[in-house]
VOGU-3710 file (C-alpha; in Angstrom, 3 decimals, decimal comma):
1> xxxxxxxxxx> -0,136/4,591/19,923  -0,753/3,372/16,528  2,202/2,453/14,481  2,762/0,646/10,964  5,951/-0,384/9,782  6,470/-1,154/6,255  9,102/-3,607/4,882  10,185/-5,729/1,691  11,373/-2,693/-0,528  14,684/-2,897/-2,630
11> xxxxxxxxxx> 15,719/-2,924/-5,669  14,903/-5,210/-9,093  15,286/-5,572/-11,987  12,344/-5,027/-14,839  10,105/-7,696/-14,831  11,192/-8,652/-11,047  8,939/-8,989/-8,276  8,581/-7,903/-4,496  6,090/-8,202/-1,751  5,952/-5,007/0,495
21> xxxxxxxxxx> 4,575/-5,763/4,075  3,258/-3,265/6,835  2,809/-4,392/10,171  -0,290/-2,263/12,316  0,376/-2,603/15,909  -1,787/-0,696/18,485  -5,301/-0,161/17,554  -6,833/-2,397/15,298  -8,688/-1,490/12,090  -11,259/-4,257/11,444
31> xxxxxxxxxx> -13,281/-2,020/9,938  -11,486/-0,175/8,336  -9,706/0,436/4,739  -6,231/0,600/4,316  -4,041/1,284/1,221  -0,897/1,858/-0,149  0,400/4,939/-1,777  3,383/5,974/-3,618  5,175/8,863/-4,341  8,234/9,787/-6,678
41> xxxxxxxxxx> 10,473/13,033/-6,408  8,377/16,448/-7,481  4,860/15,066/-7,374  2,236/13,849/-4,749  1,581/10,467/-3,194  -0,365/8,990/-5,856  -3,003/5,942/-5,093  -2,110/2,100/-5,776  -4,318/0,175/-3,724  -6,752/-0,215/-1,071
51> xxxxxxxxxx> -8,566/-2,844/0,953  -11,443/-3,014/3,309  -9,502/-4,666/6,055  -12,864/-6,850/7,110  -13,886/-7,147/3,684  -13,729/-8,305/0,354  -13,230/-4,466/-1,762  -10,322/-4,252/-3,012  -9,275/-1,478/-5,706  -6,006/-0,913/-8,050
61> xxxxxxxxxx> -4,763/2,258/-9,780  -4,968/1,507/-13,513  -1,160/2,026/-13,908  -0,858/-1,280/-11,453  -3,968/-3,468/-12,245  -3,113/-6,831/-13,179  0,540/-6,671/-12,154  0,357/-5,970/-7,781  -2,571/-7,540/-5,689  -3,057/-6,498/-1,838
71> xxxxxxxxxx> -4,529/-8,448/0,745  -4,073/-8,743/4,503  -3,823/-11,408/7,071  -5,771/-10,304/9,741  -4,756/-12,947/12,611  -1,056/-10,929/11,799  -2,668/-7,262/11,879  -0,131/-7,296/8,398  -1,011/-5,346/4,791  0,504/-6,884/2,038
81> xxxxxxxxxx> 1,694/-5,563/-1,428  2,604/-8,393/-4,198  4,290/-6,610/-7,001  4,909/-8,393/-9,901  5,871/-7,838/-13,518  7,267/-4,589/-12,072  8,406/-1,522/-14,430  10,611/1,226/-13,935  7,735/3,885/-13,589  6,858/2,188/-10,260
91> xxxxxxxxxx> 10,173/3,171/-8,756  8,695/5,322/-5,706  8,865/5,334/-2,024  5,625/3,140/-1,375  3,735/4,057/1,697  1,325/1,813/3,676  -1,860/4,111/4,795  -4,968/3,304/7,305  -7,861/5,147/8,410  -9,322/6,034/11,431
101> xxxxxxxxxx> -12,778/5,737/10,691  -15,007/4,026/7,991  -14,251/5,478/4,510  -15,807/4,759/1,340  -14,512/3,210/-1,493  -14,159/6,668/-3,450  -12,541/8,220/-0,211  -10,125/5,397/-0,050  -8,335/6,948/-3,411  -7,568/10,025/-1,711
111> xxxxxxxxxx> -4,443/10,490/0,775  -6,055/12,783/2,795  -8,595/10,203/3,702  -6,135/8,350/5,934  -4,842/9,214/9,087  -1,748/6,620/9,630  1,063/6,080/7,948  3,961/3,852/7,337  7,597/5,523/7,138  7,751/4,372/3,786
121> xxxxxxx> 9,939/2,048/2,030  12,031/2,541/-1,342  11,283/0,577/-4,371  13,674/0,788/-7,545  13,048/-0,981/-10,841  15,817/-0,777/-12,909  15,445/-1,538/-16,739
//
């Protein structure tokens, strides 16, 4: 019923940029955060971003700040990712994430918090 498909991976070079994009159809969250997660061979899908989809909160892991900036364009029902000044430590599979419900801002840095997900879409930063 509710489905989000994630696009814009690929591969670049250091210093490159890319703009991930996951499209929500189905239910709409207006209320609700959404974020994007990514995860690397061995270890857990760690926390890059999150937006209040209706809002104005908006929060970065501190390995990212400065460098990606999400946003959304409601009217589309589309999360965004802008990556730039990318590194090779952000080479992951990058997952878009909503929840069901309200969360709070703290919540919102936690996986288990959300209840969608994207397939997931590979990003490589070479050096």
């Amino acid at each position: 019923q509710v489905r989000m498909v994630e696009s814009g991976g690929g591969s670049v070079q250091a210093g490159g940029s890319l703009r991930l994009s996951c499209l929500a159809s189905g239910r709409t969250f207006s209320d609700n955060g959404m974020g994007w997660f990514r995860q690397v061979p061995g270890k857990e899908s760690a926390f890059v971003a999150l937006i209040s989809w209706n809002g104005g909160i908006v929060s970065y892991s501190d390995s990212v700040k400065g460098r990606f900036t999400i946003s959304r364009d409601n009217a589309k029902n589309t999360l965004y990712l802008q990556m730039n000044s990318l590194k090779p430590e952000d080479t992951a599979v990058y997952y878009c994430a909503a929840a069901s419900r309200p969360i709070t801002q703290d919540m919102g840095l936690m996986a288990s918090s959300y209840d969608y997900w994207g397939q997931g879409t590979q990003v490589t930063v070479s050096s």
